[in-house]
C-alpha angles and dihedrals in degrees: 000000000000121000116248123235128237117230107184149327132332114237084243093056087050088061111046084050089053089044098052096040083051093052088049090058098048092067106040114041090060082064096038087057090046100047082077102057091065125087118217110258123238140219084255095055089034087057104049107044078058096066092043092052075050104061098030085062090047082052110043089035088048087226137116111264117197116203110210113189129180103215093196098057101016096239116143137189118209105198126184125211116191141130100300089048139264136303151146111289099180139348125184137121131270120250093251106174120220097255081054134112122179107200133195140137098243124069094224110035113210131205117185116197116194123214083241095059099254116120140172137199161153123283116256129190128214121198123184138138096283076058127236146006132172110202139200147114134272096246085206094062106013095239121156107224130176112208112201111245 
């Protein structure tokens, strides 16, 4: 007896591959869609949702939280002080587009949250393609705020 061959695809094979190709579907074209509607975010908008997580964790851990930024390459520290001591809560970079300068004085920019709310800092410049924009925080209320320049 000689073997058969086989010479395609089973009607059953057909329709898990359309299944799982429709499930597939189902998931990520609702994010592809969506990957549109945002718009990418800038050093300006990068920065200062730093300074607000900041100062929401300063809040809700009831600690002193210090903000260390490198203005040249974007990279940041959060540290936390509190009863049990002090240590490093988060590190990472800012998303600083190519087009992108941060600008400050210093060469290590500094942003302190109370666990009251209240907050100082240094000054700090961000220049992209939309201009300009001076940061820094009410050091009555903490807020982070970004003043067209």
């Amino acid at each position: 007896m000689s073997a058969r061959r086989r010479q395609g695809f089973t009607l059953l094979e057909i329709t898990m591959v359309f299944a799982v190709l429709a499930v597939t579907a189902l998931f990520v074209i609702p994010q592809w869609m969506r990957a549109n509607d945002e718009p990418p975010q800038d050093a300006t908008t990068a920065f200062l949702a730093l300074l607000r997580d900041a100062r929401r964790v300063s809040i809700e851990a009831r600690q002193r939280v210090d903000v260390y930024v490198d203005p040249m390459s974007g990279q940041y520290r959060v540290d936390t002080t509190g009863g049990a001591g002090t240590g490093v809560f988060a590190e990472g970079a800012l998303a600083v587009g190519a087009l992108e300068t941060i600008e400050s004085d210093q060469d290590r920019v500094r942003f302190v949250f109370q666990p009251t709310g209240a907050a100082f800092g240094d000054t700090v410049v961000v220049r992209g393609t939309q201009g300009a924009a001076q940061l820094s925080v009410d050091p009555w209320n903490g807020t982070a705020v970004a003043h067209a320049r």
